[in-house]
C-alpha positions in Angstrom: -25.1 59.0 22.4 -22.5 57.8 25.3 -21.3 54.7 25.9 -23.1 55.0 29.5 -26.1 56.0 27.9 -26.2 53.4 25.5 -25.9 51.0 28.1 -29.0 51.9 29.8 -31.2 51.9 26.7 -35.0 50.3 27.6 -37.3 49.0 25.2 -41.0 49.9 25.0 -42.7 47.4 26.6 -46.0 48.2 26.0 -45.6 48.0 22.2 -43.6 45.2 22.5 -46.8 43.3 24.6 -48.9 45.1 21.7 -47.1 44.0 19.1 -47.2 40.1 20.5 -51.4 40.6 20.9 -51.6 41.5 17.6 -49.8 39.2 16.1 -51.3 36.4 18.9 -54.8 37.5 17.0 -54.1 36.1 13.9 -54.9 32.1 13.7 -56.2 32.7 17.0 -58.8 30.0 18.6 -60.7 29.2 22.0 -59.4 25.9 23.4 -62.1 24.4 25.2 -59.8 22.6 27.4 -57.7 25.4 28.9 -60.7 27.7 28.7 -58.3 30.3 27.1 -57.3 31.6 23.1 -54.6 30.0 21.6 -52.6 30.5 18.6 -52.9 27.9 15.1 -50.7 29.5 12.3 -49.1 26.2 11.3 -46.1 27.0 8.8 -47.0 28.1 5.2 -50.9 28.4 5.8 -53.4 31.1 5.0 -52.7 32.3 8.9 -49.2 31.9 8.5 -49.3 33.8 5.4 -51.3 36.8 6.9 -48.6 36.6 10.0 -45.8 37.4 7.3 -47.4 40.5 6.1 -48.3 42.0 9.1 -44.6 40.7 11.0 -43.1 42.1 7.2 -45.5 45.6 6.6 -44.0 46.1 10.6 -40.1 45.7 9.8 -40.7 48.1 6.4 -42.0 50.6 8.9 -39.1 50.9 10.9 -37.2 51.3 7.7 -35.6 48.1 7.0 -34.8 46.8 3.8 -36.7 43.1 3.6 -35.8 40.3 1.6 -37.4 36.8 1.0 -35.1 33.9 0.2 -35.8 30.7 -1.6 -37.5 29.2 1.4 -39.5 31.7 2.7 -37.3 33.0 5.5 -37.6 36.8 5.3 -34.7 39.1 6.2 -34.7 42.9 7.4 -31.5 44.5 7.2 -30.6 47.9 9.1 -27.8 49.9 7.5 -24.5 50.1 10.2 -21.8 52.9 10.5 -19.2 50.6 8.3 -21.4 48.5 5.3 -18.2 46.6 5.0 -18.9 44.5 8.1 -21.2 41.5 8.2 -24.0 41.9 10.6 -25.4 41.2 13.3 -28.2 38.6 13.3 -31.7 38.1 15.2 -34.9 36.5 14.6 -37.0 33.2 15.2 -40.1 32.3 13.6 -44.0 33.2 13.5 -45.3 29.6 12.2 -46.8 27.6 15.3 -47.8 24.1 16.1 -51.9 23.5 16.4 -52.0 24.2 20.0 -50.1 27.0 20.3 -49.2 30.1 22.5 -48.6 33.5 21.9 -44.8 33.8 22.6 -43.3 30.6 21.4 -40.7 32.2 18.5 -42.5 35.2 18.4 -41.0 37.0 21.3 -37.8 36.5 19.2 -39.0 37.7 16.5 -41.0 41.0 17.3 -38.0 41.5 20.5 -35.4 42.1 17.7 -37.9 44.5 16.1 -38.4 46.2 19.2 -34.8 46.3 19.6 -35.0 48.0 16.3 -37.5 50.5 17.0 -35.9 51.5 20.0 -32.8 52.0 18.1 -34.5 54.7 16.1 -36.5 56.5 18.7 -33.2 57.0 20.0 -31.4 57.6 17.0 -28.8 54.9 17.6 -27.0 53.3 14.7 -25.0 50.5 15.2 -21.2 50.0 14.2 -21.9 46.7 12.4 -25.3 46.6 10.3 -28.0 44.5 11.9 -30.6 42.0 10.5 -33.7 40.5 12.1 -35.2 37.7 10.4 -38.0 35.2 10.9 -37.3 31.5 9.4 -40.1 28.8 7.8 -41.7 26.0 9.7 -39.1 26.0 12.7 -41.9 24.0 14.2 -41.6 21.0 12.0 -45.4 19.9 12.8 -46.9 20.6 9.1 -43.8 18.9 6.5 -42.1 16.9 9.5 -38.9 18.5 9.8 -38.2 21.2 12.2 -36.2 24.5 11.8 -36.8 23.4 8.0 -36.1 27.5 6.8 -32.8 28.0 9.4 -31.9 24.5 8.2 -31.9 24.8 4.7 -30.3 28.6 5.0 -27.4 27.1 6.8 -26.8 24.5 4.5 -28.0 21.1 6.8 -30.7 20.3 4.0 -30.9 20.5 0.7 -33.4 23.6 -1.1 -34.9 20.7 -3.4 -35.2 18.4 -0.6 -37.0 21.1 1.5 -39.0 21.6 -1.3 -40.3 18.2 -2.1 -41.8 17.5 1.8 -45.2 17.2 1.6 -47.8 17.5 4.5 -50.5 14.8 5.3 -52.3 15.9 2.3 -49.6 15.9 -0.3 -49.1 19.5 -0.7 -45.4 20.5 -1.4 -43.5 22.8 0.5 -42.4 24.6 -2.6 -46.2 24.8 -3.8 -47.2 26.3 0.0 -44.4 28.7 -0.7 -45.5 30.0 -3.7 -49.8 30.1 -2.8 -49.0 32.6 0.4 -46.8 34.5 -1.8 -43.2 34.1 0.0 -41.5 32.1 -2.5 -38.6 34.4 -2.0 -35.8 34.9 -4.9 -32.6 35.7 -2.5 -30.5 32.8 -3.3 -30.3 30.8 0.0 -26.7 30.4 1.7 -25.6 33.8 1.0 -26.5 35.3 4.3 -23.3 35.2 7.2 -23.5 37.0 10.2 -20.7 38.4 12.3 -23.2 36.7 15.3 -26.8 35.2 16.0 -28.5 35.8 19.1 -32.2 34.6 19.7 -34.2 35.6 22.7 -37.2 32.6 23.1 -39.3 31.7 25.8 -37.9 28.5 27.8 -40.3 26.1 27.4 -39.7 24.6 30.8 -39.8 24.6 34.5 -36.7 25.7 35.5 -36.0 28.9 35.5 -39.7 29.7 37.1 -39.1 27.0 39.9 -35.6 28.2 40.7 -36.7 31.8 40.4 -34.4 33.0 37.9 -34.7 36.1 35.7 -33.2 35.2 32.7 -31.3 31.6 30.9 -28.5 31.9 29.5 -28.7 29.0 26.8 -25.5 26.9 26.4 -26.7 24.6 23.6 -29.0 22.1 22.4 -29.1 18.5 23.1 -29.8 16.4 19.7 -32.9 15.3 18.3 -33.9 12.5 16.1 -37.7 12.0 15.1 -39.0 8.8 13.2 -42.1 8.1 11.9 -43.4 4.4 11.9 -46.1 2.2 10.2 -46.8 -0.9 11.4 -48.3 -3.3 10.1 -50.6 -6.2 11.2 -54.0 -7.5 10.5 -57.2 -5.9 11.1 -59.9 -8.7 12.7 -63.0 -8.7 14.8 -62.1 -7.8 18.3 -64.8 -10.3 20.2 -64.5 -13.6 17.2 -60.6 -13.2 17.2 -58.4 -15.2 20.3 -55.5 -13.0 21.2 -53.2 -16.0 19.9 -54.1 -15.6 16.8 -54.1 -11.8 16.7 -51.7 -9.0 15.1 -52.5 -6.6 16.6 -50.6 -3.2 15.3 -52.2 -1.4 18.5 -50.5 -3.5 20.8 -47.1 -3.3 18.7 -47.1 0.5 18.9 -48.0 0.3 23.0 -45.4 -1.4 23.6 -42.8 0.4 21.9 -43.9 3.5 23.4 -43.7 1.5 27.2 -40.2 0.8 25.9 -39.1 4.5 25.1 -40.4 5.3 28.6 -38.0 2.7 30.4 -35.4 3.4 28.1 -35.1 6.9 29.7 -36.5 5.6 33.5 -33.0 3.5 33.0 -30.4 5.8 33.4 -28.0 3.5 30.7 -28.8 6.3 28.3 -27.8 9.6 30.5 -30.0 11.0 32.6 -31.3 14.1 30.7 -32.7 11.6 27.5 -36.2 12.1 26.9 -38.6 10.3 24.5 -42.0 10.9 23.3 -44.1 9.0 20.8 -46.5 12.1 20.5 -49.0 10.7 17.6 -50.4 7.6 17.5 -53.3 6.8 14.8 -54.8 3.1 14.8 -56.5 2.3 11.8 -59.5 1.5 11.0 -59.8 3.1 14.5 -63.0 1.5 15.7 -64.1 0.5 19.0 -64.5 -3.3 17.9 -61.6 -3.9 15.5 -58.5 -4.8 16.2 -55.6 -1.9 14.5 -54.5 -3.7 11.3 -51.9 0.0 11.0 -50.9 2.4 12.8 -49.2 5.5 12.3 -47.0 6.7 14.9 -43.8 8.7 15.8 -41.3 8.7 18.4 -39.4 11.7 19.2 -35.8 10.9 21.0 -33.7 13.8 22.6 -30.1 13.2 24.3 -27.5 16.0 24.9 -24.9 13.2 24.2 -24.9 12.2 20.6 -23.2 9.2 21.2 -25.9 7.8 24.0 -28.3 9.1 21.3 -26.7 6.9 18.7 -26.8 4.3 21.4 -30.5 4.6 22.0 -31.6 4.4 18.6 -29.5 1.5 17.7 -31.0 -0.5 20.9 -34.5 0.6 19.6 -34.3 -0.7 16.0 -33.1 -3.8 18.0 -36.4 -3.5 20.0 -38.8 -3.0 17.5 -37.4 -6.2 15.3 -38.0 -8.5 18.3 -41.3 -6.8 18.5 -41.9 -7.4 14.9 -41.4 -10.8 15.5 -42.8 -12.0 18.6 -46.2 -9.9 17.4 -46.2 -10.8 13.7 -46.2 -7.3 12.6 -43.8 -5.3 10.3 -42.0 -1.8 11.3 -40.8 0.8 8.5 -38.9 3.4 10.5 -38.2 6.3 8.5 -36.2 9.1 10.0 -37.7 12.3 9.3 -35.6 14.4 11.3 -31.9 14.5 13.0 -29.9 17.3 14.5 -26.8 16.5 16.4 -26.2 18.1 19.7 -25.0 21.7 19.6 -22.9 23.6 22.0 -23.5 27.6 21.6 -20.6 29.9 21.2 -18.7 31.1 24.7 -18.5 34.4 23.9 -21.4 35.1 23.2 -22.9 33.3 26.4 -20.4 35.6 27.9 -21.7 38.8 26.5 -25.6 37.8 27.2 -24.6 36.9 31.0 -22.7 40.1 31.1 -25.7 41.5 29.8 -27.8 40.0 32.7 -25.5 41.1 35.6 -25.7 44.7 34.5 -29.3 44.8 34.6 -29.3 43.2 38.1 -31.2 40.1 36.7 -30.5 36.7 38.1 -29.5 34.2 35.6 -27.9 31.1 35.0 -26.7 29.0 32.2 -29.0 26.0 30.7 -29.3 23.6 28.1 -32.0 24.0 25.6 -34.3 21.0 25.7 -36.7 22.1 22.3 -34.7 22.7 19.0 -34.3 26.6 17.5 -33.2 28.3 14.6 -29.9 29.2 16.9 -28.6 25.6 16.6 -28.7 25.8 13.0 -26.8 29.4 12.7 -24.6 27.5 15.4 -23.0 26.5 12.1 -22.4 29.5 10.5 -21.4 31.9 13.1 -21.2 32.8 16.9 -24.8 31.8 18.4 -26.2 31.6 21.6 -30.0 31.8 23.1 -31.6 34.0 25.8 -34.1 32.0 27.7 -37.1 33.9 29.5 -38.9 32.3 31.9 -42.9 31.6 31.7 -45.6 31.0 34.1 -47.9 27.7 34.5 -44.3 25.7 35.1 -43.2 27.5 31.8 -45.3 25.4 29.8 -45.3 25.7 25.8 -46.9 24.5 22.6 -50.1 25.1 24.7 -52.5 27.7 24.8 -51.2 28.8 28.3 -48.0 29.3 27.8 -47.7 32.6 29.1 -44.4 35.1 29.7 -44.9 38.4 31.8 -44.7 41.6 30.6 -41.7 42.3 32.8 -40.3 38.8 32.0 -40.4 39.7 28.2 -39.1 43.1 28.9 -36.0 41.7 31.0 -35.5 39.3 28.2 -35.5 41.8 24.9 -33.6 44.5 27.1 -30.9 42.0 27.4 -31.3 41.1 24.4 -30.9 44.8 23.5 -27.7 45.4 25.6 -26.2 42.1 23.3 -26.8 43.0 20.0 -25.1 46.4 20.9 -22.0 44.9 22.1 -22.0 42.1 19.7 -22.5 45.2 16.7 -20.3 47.8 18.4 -17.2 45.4 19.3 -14.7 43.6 16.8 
């Protein structure tokens, strides 16, 4: 095949959309809320499990040759003109948080097969060999720490430490592994690609609102999550004056009214952001006051510095707290990933990607964490952003991405990992 008519390759969009639906069907559920089906295959359950087998049965079809690591994250590898070159990476992962959508990591992940399979319809084999891959629990909602698979492959965390997280019921990672049958025996760390390129749905407003086709993802601004008990006194809610209380409720309201202003302020950048996304008040009863509560504050800052800032002044916040409220705060950091900035060339090659196709694009920062920024540290990486309707919402059961708007994404996406495979 020419070089021209390489270049104008197209996937199959209708099996790509086919492939999504039937992979969307599996930990499917009706929200009541949203009045439409969502997705809950939380990493290393029964649905995540079945997920795998279907996501691994559909890469041994096209003829790949799959492999399952230490920690789950499953490889296919597609043989390249020279064997003596290291490939040519994509994936992103299948697990999901409770309220999830159909594309969120999955559009990565069943794009770079689709890239695959239109490879062979068209009998196309690559210069460098390629591999598309899906990685464990990039969602982090189940054990607590996000892109735990990419993490571990790329040498961030520790396999033993990734093994010994446990969920809120105690069950090991390791164990979770081993009872849906991917406790892989690929050593981790071996695996480095010539390149990484993921293709993922945006997970924001921006490019809908400013009616572009495609992102171009320049990096990923840092995250740190913490997870806090505090600590008070439970007491009856009419018998007990509010001098006299300590009230663990009130302790956690107001650090999360602090997190707010923090980012309202401006003194930290103007892109930080801060959640404190669960909050559980124990005993948790209408008439007694919260002697615990469980809660967790989610801090993101393209800066690492004003990050480093921002958690400093909030460890300074929460002893005041502690001690005008007579409570106690344990913090414990359960996840930290510095800011990453995403390869140039690669950026390059997706934009020049884009302008070939006649799709609009521009470059943006990644406000959610990915596998990507993880295999940022091994080799050349960089993200294609597709936009999504409903203000581009995600980790919801509208999150919803076009047919065309997939199709535009994975065609690029296509055009990449052919120049990224074909080049030096």
């Amino acid at each position: 095949m020419t070089t021209d008519a390489r270049a104008k390759l197209e996937i199959n969009t209708d099996r790509l959309m086919a492939s999504i639906e039937e992979l969307g069907a599996i930990g499917a559920y009706h929200d009541e809320g949203a009045d439409v089906m969502g997705v809950r295959r939380l990493a290393l359950s029964p649905e995540d499990g079945n997920g795998r087998r279907l996501v691994k049965r559909w890469f041994e079809e096209a003829g790949l040759r799959v492999r399952v690591d230490a920690i789950g994250n499953t490889y296919a590898d597609r043989d390249g003109l020279d064997g003596g070159l290291a490939p040519v990476m994509s994936g992103s992962h299948i697990d999901s948080v409770p309220t999830g959508g159909r594309f969120d990591g999955a559009l990565g992940v069943l794009g770079a097969l689709e890239v695959v399979r239109t490879l062979n319809d068209h009998g196309v084999t690559t210069r460098r060999p390629l591999t598309i891959a899906f990685f464990t629990d990039e969602e982090g909602c189940r054990f607590g720490t996000d892109m735990l698979g990419s993490a571990v492959a790329a040498g961030r965390i520790p396999l033993e430490q990734a093994y010994a997280l446990t969920d809120e019921g105690g069950r090991r990672v390791r164990d979770e592994l081993e009872s849906i049958g991917f406790l892989g025996d690929e050593p981790v760390g071996r695996r480095r690609p010539h390149a990484y390129v993921e293709c993922h749905v945006e997970q924001g407003p921006t490019l809908i609102h400013e009616a572009y086709d495609l992102g171009v993802v320049t990096g990923v601004q840092g995250i740190s999550w913490r997870r806090l008990t505090i600590t008070g006194a439970s007491a009856h809610a009419g018998a007990t004056p509010m001098k006299f209380r300590r009230d663990a409720g009130l302790a956690a309201a107001r650090i999360n009214c602090r997190i707010h202003e923090m980012c309202a302020s401006g003194e930290y950048g103007a892109e930080m952001r801060a959640t404190m996304g669960v909050i559980h008040p124990e005993p948790g009863m209408v008439n007694v006051i919260p002697g615990r509560v469980i809660a967790t504050v989610d801090l993101r800052n393209p800066d690492d510095s004003m990050m480093r800032r921002a958690e400093s002044d909030l460890d300074a916040f929460q002893r005041e707290i502690a001690s005008e409220l007579g409570v106690t705060i344990d913090s414990v950091q359960t996840a930290r990933t510095p800011a990453v900035v995403f390869n140039l060339a690669v950026q390059d090659a997706i934009e020049a990607a884009a302008n070939a196709r006649g799709l609009r694009n521009r470059r943006i920062l990644a406000g959610a964490g990915h596998d990507a920024q993880e295999w940022a540290s091994v080799c050349p990486a960089a993200m294609i952003f597709v936009p999504g309707l409903n203000d581009g919402i995600s980790h919801s059961p509208r999150e919803l991405s076009t047919p065309k708007q997939c199709a535009d994404g994975i065609n690029t996406l296509l055009s990449v990992i052919l120049s990224l495979s074909d080049g030096a």
